[in-house]
TORTOR-675803 format. One record per residue: x, y, z of N, C-alpha, C in turn; residue number from 1. Coordinates in pm, whole numbers, always signed. Example, Ala and Ser with C-alpha at 12.3 -4.5 7.8 and 13.67 -1.06 7.14 Angstrom:
ATOM     n.xx     n.yy     n.zz    ca.xx    ca.yy    ca.zz     c.xx     c.yy     c.zz     n
ATOM    +1319     -569     +780    +1230     -450     +780    +1320     -330     +780     1
ATOM    +1285     -225     +708    +1367     -106     +714    +1290       +3     +787     2
This chain:
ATOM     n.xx     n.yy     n.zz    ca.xx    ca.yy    ca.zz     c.xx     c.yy     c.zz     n
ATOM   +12145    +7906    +8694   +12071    +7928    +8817   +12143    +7855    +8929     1
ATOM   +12186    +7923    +9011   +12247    +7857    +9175   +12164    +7774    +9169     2
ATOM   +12204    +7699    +9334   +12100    +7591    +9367   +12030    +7696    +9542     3
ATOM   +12082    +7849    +9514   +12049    +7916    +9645   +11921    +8043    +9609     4
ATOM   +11901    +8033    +9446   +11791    +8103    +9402   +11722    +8018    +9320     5
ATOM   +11574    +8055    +9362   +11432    +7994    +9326   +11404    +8070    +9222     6
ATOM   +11371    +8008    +9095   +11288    +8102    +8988   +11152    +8134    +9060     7
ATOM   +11134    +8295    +9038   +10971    +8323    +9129   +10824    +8246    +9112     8
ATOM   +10846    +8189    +8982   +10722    +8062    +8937   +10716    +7940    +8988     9
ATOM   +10829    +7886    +9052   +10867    +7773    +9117   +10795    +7788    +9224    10
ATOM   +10687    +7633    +9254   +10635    +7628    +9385   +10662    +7455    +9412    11
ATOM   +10726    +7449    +9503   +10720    +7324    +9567   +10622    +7206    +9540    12
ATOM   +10653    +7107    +9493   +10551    +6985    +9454   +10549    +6854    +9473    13
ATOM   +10506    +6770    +9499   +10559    +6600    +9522   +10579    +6498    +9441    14
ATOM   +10574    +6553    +9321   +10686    +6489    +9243   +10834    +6486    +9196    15
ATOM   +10875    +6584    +9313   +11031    +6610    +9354   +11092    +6577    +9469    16
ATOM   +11205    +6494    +9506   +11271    +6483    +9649   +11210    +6580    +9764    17
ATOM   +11121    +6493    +9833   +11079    +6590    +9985   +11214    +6699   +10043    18
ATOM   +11223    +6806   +10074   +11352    +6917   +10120   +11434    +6840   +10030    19
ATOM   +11465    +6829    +9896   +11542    +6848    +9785   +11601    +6964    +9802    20
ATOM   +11692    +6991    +9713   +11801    +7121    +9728   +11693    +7227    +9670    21
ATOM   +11631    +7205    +9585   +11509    +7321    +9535   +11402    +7398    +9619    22
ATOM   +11343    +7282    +9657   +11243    +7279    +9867   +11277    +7382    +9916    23
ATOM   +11455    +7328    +9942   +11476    +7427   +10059   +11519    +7534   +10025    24
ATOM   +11581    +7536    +9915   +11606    +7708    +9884   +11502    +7804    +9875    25
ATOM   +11387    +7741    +9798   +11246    +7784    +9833   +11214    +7829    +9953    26
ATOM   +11178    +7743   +10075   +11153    +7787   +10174   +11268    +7865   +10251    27
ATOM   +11402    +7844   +10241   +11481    +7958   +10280   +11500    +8062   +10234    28
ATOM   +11446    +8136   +10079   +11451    +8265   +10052   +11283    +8315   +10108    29
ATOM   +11184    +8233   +10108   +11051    +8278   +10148   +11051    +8269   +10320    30
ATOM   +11147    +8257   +10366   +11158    +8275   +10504   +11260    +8383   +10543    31
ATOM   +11389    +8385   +10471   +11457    +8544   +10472   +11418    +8670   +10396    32
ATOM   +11282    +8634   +10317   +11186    +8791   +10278   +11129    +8787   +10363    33
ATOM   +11069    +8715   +10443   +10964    +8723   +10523   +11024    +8819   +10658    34
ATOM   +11134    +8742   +10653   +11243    +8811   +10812   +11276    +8958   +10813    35
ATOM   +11289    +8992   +10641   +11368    +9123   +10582   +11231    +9224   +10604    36
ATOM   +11094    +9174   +10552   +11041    +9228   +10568   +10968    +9313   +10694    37
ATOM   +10991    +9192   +10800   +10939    +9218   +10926   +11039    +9313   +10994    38
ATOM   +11176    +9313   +10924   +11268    +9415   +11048   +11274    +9552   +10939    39
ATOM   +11218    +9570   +10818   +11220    +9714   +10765   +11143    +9774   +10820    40
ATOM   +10947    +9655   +10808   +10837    +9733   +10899   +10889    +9812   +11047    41
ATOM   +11006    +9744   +11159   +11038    +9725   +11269   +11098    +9860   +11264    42
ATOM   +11226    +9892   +11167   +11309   +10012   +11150   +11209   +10148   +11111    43
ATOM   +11137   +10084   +11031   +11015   +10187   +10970   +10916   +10265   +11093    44
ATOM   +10890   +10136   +11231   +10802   +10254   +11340   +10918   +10246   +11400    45
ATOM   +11071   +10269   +11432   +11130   +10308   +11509   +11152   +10485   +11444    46
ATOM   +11160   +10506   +11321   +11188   +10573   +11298   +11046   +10662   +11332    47
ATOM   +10959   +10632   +11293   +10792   +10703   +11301   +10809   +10758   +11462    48
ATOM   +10823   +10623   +11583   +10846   +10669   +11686   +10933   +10791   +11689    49
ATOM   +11060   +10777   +11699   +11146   +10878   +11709   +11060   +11034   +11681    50
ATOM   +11006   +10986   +11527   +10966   +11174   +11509   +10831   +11199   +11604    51
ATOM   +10772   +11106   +11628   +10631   +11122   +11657   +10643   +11203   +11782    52
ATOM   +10557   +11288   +11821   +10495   +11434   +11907   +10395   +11366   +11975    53
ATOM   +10434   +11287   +12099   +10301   +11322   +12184   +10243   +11406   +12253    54
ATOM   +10277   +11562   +12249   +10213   +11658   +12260   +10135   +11732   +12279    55
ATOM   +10005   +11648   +12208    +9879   +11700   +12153    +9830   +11773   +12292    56
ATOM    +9778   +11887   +12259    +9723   +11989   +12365    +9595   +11934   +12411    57
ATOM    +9545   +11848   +12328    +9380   +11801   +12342    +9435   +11638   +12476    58
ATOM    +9359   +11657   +12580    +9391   +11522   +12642    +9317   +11376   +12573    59
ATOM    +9199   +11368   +12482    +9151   +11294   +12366    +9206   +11240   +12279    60
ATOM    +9291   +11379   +12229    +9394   +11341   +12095    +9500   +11306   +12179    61
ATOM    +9581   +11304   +12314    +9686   +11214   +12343    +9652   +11069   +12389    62
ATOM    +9525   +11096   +12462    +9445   +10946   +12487    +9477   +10836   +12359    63
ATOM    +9470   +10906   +12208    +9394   +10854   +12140    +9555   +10800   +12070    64
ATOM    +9651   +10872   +12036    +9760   +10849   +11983    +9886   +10768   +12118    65
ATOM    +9844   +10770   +12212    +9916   +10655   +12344    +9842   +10511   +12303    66
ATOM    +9739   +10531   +12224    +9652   +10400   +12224    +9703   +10349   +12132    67
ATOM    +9704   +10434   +12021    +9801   +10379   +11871    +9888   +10295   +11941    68
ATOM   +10007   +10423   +11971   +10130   +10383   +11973   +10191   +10214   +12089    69
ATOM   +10077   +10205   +12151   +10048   +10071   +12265   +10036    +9999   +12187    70
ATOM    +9944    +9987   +12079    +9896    +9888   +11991   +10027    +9850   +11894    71
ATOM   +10083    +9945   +11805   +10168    +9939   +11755   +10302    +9889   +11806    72
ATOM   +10331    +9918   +11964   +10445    +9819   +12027   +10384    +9689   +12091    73
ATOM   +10284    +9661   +12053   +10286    +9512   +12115   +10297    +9442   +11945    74
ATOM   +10249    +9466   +11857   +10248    +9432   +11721   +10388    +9404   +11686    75
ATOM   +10445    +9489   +11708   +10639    +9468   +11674   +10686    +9385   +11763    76
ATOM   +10639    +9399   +11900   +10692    +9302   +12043   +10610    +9103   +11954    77
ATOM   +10527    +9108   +11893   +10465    +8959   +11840   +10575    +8965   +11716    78
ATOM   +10585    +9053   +11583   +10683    +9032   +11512   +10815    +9027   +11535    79
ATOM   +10889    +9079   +11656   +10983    +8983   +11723   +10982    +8872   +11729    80
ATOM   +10929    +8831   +11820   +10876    +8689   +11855   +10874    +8564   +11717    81
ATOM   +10800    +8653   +11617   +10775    +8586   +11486   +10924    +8584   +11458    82
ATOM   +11015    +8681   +11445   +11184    +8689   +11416   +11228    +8562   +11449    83
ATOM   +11224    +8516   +11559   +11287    +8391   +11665   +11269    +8281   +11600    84
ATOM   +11091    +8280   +11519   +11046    +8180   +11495   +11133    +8155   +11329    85
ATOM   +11135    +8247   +11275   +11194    +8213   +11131   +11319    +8215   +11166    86
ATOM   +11413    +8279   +11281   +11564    +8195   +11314   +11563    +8054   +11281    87
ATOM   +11427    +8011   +11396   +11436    +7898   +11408   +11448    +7772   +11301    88
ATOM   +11344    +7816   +11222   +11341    +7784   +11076   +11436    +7727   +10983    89
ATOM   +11529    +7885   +10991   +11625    +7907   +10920   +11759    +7781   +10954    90
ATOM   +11707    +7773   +11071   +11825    +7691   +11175   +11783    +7538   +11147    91
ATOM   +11645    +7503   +11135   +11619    +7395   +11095   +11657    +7371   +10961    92
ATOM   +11678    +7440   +10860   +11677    +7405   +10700   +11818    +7368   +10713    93
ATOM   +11934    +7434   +10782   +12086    +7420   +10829   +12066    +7248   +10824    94
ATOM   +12003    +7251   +10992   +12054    +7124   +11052   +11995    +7009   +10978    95
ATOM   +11907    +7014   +10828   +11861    +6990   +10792   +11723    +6845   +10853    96
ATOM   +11663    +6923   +10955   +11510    +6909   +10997   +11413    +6989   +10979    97
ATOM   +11420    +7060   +10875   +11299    +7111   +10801   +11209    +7056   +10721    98
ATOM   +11112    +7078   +10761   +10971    +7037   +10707   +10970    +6851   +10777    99
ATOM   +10994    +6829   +10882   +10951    +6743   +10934   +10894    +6766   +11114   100
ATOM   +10795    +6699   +11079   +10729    +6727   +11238   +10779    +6695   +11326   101
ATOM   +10840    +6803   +11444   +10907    +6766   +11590   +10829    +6655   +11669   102
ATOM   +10720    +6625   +11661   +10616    +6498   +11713   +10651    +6426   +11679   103
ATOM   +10617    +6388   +11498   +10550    +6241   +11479   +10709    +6192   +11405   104
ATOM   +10798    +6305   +11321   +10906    +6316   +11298   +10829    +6291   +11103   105
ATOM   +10745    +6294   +11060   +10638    +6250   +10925   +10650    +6362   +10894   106
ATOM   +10680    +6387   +10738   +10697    +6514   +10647   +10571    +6614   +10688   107
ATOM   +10582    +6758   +10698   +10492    +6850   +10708   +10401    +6839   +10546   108
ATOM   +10329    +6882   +10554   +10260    +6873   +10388   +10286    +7017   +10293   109
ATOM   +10344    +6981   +10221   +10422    +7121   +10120   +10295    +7250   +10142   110
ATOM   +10130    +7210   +10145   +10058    +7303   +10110   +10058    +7380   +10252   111
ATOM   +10101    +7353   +10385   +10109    +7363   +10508   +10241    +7446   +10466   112
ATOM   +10335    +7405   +10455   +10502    +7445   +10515   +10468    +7558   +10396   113
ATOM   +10401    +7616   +10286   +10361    +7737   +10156   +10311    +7791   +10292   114
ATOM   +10198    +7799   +10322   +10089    +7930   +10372   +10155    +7921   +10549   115
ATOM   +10234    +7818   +10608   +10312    +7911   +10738   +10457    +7847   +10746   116
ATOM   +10534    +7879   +10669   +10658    +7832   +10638   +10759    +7810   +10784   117
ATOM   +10700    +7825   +10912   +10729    +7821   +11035   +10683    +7670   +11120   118
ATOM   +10623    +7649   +11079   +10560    +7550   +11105   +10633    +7440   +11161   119
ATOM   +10618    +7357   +11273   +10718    +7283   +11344   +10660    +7131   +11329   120
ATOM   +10464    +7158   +11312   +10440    +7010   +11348   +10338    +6945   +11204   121
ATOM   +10301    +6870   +11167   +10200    +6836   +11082   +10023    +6863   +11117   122
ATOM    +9950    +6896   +11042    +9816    +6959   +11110    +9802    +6883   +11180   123
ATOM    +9790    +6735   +11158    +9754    +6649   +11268    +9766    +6654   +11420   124
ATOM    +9957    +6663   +11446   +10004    +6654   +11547    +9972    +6804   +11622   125
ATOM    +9964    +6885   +11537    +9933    +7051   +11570    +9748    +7062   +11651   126
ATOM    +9687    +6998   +11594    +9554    +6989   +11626    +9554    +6882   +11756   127
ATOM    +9609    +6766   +11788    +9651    +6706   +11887    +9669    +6793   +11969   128
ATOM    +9799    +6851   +11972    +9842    +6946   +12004    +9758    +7039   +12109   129
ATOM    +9674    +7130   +12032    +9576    +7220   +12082    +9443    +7178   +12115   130
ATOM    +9423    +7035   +12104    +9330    +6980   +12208    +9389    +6975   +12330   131
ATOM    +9495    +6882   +12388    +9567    +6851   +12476    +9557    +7007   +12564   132
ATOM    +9640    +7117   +12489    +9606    +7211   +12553    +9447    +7311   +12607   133
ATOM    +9397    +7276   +12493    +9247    +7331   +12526    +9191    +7236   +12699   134
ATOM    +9196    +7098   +12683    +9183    +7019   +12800    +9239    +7062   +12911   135
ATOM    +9374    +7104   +12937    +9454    +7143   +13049    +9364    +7270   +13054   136
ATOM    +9357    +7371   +12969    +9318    +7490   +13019    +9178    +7492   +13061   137
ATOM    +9094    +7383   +13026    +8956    +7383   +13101    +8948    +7319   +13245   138
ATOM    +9018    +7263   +13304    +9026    +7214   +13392    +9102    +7306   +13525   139
């Protein structure tokens, strides 16, 4: 077994080196499926676009399929966005500052960096975070 493939049963734990060579291969193949996946969905409505007929003789049924298709490009315009974010990621596991919080600079918590492998700050500093902002925006 490389040290660049994860057996699929392997989940990250703390009784191993925090971003150990295992960590990160982990979170760098679950961040380049994640990427692969988001630009097939991406190729998948370019292609849908392309064939798709807005046409419809009924002004209801074009009402109704302009509404889709609005919905569906702002959805790809956020999974872009999401793209940038797993660059970013990807770019952190490199420079090796992955899985530590841009704030407090204190390890992210493995069960955090599993369910949003994007993740920049520790819940703590993240919830800080979105108070600070909730405050500015009430004011």
């Amino acid at each position: 077994m490389s040290a660049d493939k994860v057996p699929e049963e392997y989940k990250p734990h703390y009784d191993e080196p925090f971003m150990g060579e295992r960590q990160l291969a982990y979170f760098r193949e679950k961040l380049e499926s994640w990427k692969a996946d988001i630009i097939r969905e991406s190729h998948e409505t370019l292609v849908h676009l392309q064939e798709g007929n807005l046409r419809e003789p009924d002004i209801a049924d074009r009402a109704s399929s302009e509404t889709d298709w609005s919905v569906e490009l702002r959805t790809r315009d956020r999974q872009r966005k999401l793209v940038l974010k797993i660059d970013a990621a990807l770019n952190r596991i490199e420079t090796g500052e992955y899985g530590y919080c841009e704030v407090t600079g204190d390890p992210i918590s493995l069960e955090r960096l599993d369910a949003r492998p994007i993740a920049t700050m520790t819940l703590e500093a993240q919830e800080m975070h979105e108070r600070k902002e909730k405050v500015h925006r009430d004011d």
